[in-house]
C-alpha positions as CSV (number, residue, x, y, z in Angstrom):
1,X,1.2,6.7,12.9
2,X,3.6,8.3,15.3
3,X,5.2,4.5,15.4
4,X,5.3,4.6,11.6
5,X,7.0,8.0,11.0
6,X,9.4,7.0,13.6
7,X,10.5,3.8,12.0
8,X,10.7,5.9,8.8
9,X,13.0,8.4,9.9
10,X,15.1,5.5,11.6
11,X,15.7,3.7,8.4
12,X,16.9,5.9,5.6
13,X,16.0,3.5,2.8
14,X,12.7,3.1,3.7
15,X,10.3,5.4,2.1
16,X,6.9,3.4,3.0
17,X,5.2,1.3,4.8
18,X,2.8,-1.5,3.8
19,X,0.4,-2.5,5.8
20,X,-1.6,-6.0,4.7
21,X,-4.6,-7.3,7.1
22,X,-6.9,-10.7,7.1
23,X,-10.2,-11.0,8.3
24,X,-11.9,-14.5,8.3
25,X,-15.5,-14.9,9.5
26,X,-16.4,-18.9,8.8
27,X,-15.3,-19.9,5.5
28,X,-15.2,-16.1,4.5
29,X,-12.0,-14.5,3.8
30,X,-11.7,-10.6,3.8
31,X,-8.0,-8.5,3.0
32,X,-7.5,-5.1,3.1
33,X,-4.2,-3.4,1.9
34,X,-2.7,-0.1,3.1
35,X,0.0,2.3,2.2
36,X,1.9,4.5,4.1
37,X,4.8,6.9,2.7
38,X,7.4,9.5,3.9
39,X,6.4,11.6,1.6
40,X,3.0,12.5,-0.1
41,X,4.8,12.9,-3.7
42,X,5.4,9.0,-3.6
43,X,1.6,8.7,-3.3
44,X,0.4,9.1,-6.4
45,X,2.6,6.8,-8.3
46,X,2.0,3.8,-6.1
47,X,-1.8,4.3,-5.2
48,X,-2.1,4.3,-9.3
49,X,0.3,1.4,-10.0
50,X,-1.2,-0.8,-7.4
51,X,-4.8,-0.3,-8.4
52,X,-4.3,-1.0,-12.1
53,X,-6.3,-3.8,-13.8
54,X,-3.7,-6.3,-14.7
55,X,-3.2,-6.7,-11.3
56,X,-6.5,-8.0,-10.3
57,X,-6.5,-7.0,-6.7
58,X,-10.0,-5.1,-7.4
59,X,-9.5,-2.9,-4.7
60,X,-12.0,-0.5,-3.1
61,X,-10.5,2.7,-1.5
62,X,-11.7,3.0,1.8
63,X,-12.2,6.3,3.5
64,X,-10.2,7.1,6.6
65,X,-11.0,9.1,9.7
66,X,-8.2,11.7,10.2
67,X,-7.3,13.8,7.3
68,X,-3.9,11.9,6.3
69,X,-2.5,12.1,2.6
70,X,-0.1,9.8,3.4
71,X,-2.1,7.0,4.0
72,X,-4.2,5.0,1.7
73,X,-6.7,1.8,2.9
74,X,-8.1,-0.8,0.8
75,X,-10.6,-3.3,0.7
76,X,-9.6,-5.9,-1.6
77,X,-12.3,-7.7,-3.3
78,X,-10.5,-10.0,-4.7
79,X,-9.6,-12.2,-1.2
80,X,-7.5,-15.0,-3.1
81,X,-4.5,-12.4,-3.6
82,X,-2.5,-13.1,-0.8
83,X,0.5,-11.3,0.3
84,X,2.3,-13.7,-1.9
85,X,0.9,-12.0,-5.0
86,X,1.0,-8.7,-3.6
87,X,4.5,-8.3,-2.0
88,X,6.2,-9.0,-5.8
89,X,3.8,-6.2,-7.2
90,X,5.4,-3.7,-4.6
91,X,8.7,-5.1,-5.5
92,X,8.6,-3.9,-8.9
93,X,7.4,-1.0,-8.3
94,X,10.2,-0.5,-6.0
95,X,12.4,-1.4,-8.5
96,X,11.0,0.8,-11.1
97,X,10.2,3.7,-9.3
98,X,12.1,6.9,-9.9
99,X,11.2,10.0,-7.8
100,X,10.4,13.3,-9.7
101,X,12.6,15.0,-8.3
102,X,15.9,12.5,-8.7
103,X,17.6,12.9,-12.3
């Protein structure tokens, strides 16, 4: 995470990281989907927006081994949405996104 802070703190318009894996085992596909941000306030809003229904990415919070609130991992159940699905989903929220504390 040390990487990940650093690359934040380098780049002034970044304010997260997402982090997208694939696991295939045979003709089984798995993907898990993380989120890292600067700051925990930004947590909230996107761990809410990404897990809504109407996106269909039936994801499965998966615990993590360091107490970290600024990270949040994912197994996705539903393997067919690839990043291709998931990348325009962060867009908008992106675009959409106001932080509380901006006027």
């Amino acid at each position: 995470m040390k990487d990940i802070d650093e690359f934040l703190s380098q780049h002034d318009n970044a304010d997260g990281v997402i982090i997208l894996s694939l696991e295939t085992n045979n003709d089984n596909t798995k993907r898990q989907l993380g989120f890292y941000v600067k700051k925990f306030e930004n947590m909230p809003p996107i761990n809410e927006y990404i897990q809504r229904d109407e996106h269909n990415l039936n994801l499965r919070e998966r615990g993590i081994p360091i107490n970290q609130a600024r990270i949040k991992l994912f197994q996705q159940n539903n393997g067919q949405a690839s990043r291709k699905e998931i990348l325009p989903l962060v867009e908008q929220f992106a675009k959409d996104f106001v932080p509380q504390n901006s006027s």
